[in-house]
KEDORO-535526 format. One line per 3 residues: for each residue x, y, z of N, C-alpha, C. Coordinates in Angstrom, 1 decimal. Layout:
# residues N
X,Y,Z,X,Y,Z,X,Y,Z; ...
***
This chain:
# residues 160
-82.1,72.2,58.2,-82.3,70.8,58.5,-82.9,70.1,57.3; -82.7,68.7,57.1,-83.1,68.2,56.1,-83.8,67.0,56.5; -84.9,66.5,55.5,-86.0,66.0,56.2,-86.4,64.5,55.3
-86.6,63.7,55.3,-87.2,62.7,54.3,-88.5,62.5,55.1; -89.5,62.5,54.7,-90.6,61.6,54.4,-91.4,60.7,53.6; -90.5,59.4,54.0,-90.8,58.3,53.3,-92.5,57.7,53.7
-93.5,57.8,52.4,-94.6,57.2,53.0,-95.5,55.8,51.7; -96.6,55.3,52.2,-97.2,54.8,51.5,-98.5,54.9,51.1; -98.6,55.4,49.9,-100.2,55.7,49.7,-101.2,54.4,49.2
-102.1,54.2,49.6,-103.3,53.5,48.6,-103.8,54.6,47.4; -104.5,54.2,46.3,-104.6,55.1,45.6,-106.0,55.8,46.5; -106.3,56.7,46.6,-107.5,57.9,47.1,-106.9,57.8,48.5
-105.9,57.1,49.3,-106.0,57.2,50.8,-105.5,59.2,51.1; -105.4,59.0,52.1,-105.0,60.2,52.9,-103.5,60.6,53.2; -103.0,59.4,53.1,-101.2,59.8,53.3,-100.5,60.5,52.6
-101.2,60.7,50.9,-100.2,61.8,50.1,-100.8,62.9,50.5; -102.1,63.4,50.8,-102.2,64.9,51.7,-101.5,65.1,52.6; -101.5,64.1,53.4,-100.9,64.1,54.8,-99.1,64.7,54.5
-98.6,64.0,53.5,-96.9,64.0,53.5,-97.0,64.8,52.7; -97.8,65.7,51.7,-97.4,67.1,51.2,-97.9,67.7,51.9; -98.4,68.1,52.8,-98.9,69.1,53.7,-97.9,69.3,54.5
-97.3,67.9,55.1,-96.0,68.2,56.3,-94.7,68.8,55.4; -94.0,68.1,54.1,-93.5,68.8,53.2,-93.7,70.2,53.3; -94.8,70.7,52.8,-95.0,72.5,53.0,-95.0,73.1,54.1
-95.0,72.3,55.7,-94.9,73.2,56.5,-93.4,73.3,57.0; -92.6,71.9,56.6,-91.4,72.0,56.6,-90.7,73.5,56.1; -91.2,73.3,54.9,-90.7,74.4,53.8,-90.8,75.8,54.6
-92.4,76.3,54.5,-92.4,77.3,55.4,-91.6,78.0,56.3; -90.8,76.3,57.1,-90.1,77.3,58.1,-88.6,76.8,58.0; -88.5,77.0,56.5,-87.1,77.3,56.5,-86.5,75.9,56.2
-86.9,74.8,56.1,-86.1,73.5,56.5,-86.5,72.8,54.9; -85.3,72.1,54.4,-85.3,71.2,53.1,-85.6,69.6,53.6; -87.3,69.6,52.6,-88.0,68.2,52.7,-88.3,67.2,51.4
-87.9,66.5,51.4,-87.9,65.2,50.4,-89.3,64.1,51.0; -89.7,64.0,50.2,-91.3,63.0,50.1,-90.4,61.5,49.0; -90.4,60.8,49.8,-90.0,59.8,49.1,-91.5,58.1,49.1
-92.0,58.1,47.8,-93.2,57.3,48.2,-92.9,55.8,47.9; -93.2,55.0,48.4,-92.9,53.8,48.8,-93.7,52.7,48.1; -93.1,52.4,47.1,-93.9,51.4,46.1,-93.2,50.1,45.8
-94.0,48.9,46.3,-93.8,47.8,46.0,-93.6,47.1,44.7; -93.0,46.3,44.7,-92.6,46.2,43.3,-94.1,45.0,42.7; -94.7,44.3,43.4,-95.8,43.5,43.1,-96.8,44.1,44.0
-97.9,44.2,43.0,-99.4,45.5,43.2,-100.2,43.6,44.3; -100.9,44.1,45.3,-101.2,42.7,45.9,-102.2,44.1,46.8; -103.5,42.9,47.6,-104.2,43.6,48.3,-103.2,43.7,49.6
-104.2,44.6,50.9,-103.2,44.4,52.2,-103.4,43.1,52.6; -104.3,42.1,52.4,-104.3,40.9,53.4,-103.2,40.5,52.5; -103.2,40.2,51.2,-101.9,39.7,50.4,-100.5,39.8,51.4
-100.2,41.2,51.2,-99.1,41.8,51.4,-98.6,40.9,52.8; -99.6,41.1,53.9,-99.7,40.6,55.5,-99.1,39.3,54.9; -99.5,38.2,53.9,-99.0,37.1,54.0,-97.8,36.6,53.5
-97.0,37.5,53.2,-95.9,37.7,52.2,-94.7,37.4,53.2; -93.6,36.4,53.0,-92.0,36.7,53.8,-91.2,38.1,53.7; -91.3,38.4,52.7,-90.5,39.9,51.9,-91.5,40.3,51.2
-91.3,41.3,51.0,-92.0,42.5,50.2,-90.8,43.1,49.2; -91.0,43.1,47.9,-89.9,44.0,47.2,-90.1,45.0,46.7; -89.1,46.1,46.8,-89.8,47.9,46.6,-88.9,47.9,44.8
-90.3,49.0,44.7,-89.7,49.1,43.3,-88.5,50.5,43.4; -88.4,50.8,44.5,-87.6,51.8,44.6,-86.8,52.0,45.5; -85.6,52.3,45.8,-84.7,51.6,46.9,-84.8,53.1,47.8
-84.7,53.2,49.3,-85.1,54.3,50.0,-83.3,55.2,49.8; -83.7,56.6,49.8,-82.2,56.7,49.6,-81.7,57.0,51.1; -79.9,57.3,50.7,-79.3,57.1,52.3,-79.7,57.5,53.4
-80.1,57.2,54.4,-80.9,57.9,55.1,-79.4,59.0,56.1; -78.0,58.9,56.0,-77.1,59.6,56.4,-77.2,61.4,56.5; -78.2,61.4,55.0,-78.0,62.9,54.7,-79.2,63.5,54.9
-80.2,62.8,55.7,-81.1,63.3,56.5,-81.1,63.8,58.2; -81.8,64.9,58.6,-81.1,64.7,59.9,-82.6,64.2,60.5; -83.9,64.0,60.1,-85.2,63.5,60.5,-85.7,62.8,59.5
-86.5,61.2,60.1,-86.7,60.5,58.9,-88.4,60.7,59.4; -89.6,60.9,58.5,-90.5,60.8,58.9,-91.4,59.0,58.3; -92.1,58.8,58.5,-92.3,57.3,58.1,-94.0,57.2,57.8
-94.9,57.4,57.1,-96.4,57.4,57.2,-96.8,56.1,56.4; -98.0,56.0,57.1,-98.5,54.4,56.8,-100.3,54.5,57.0; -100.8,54.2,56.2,-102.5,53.8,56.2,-102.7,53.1,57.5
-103.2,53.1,58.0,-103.9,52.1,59.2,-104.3,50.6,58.5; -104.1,49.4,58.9,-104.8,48.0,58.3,-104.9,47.4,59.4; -106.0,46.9,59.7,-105.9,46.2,60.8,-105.3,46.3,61.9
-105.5,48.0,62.3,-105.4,48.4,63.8,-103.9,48.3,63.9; -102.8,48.0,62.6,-101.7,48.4,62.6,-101.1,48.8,61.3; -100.0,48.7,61.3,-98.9,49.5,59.9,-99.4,48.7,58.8
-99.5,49.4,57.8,-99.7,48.7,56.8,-99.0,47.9,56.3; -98.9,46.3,55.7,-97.6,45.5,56.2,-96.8,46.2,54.9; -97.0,46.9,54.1,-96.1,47.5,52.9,-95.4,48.3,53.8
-95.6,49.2,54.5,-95.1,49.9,55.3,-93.5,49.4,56.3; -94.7,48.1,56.9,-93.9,47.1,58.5,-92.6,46.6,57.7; -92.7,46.5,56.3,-91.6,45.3,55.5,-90.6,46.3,54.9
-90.7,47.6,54.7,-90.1,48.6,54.4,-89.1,49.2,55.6; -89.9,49.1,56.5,-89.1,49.6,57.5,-88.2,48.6,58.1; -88.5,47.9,58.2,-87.2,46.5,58.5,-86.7,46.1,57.9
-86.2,46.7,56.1,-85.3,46.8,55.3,-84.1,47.9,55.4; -84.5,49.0,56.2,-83.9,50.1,56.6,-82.5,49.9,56.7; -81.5,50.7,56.3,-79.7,50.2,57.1,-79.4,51.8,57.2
-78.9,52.1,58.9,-78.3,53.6,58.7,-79.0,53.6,59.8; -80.2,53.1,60.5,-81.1,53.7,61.5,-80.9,54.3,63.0; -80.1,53.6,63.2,-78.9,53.5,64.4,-78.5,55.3,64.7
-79.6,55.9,66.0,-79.0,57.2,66.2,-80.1,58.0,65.6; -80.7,57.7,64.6,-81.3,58.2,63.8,-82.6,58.8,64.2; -82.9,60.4,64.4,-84.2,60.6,64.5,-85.4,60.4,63.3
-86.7,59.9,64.4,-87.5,59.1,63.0,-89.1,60.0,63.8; -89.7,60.0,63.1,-90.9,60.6,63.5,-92.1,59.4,62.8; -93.4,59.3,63.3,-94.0,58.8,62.3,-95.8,59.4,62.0
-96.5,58.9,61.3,-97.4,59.5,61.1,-98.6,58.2,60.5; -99.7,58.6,60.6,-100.8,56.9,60.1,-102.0,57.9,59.6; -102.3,57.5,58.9,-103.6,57.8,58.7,-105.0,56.3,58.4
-105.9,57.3,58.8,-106.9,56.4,58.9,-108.5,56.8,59.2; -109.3,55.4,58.8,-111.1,56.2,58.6,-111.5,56.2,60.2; -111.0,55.2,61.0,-110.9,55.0,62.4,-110.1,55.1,63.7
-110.1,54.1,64.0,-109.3,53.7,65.0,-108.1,53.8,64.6; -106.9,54.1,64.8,-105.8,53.7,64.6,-104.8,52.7,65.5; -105.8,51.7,66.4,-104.6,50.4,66.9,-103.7,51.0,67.7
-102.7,50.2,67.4,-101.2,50.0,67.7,-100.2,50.0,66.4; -100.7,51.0,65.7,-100.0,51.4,64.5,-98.4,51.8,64.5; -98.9,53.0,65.6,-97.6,53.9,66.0,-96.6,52.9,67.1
-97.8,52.4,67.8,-96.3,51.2,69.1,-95.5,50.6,67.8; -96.4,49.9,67.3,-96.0,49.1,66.6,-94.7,49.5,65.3; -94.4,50.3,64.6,-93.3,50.9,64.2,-92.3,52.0,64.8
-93.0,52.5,66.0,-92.1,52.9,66.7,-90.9,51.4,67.6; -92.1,50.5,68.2,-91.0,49.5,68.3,-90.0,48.5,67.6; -90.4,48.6,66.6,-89.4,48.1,65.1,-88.5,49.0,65.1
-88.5,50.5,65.2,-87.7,51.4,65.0,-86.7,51.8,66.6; -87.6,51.5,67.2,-86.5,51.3,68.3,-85.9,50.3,68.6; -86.2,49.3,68.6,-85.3,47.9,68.6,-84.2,47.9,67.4
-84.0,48.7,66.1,-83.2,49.2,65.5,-82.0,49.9,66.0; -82.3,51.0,66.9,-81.7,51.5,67.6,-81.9,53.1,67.4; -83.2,53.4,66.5,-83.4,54.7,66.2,-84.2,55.2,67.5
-83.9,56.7,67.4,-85.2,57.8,68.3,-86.1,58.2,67.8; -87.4,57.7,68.3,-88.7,57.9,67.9,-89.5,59.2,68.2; -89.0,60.3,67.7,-89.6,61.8,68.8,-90.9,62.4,68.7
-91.9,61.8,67.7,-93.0,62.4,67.5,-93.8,61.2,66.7; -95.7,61.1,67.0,-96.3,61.3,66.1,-97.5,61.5,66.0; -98.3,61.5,64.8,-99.2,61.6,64.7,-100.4,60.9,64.1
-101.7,60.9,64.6,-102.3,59.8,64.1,-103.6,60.6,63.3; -104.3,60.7,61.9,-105.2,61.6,61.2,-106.3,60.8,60.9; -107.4,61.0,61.6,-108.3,60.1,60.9,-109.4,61.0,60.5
-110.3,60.2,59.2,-110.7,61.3,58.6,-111.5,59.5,57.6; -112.6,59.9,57.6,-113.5,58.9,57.1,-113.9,59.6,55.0; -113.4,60.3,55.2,-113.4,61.2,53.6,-112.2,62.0,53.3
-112.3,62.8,52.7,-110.8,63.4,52.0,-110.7,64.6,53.1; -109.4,65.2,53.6,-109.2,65.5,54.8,-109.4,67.1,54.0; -110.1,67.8,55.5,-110.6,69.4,55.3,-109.6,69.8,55.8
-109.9,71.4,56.0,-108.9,72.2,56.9,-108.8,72.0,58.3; -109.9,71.9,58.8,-110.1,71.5,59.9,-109.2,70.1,60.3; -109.3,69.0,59.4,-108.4,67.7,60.0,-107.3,68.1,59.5
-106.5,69.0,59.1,-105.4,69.4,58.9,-104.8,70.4,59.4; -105.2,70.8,60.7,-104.5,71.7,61.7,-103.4,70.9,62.0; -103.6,69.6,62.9,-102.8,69.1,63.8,-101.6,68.9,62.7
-101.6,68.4,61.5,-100.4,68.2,60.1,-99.7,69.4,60.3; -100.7,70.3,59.7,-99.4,71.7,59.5,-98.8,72.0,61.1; -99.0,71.7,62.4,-98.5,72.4,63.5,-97.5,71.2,63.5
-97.2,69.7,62.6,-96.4,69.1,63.4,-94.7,69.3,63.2; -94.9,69.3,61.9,-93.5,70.1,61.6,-92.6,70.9,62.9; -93.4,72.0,63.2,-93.0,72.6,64.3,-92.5,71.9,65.6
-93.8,71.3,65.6,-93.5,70.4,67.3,-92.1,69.7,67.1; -91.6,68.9,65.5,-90.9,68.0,65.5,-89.6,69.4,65.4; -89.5,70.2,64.7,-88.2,70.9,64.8,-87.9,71.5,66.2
-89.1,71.4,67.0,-89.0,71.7,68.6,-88.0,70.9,69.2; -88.2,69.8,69.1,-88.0,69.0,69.3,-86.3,67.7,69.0; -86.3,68.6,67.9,-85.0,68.2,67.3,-84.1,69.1,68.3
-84.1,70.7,68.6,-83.4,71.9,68.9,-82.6,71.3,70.2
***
């Protein structure tokens, strides 16, 4: 099976642990994973970004065809997606059919993070089969990285 996880990091956030950790558990069991990181082409804070029409990436997502799971990770902001994230994913073409998983990290709460890009992604026409939410007020231990390394699993459960 082949896997992308497209995510977005702040610099020190938790999402690049988070999306190499799921990367390696992929690996583990057998399955080829692509980490694709999601960079805007203008550096702006998150309230910026929130007030923006478009958002432009400095990197175009590749086909999502020759994936057979898309995973999607996003910072928490304001109890939802990070709007780098929300503007990314409503650029998507291919989604239609498509299994999508997603994942948030955060110091708190995490909102309506997950409704909230799962329903973008389902009003696309994609299947939403998993996710997960990590919060972790400091740099994530072993301990907040149980639930990451078992998700892989759950999601290739889940694909079968």
């Amino acid at each position: 099976m082949k896997i992308l996880i497209a995510f977005y990091s702040r610099d020190g956030d938790n999402a690049n642990t988070v999306a190499e950790n799921l990367k390696n558990g992929f690996s583990e069991l057998g399955h080829s994973a692509e980490l694709f990181k999601i960079i805007p082409s203008l550096k702006a804070t998150a309230a910026d970004y929130a007030k923006m029409k478009s958002i432009g990436f400095e990197n175009a997502p590749p086909g999502l065809d020759e994936f057979d799971l898309i995973i999607l990770g996003t910072p928490v902001h304001s109890f939802s997606p990070h709007p780098v994230v929300d503007s990314f994913t409503r650029t998507l073409t291919g989604v239609e059919n498509k299994k999508f998983a997603i994942f948030c990290t955060s110091v708190a709460l995490a909102g309506t993070t997950v409704q909230s890009l799962s329903g973008i992604l389902v009003t696309m026409g994609a299947d939403v089969i998993g996710s997960l939410s990590v919060k972790s007020l400091f740099e994530l231990n072993e301990e907040k990285l149980k639930p990451v390394k078992k998700f892989p699993a759950l999601l290739i459960e889940k694909m079968s």
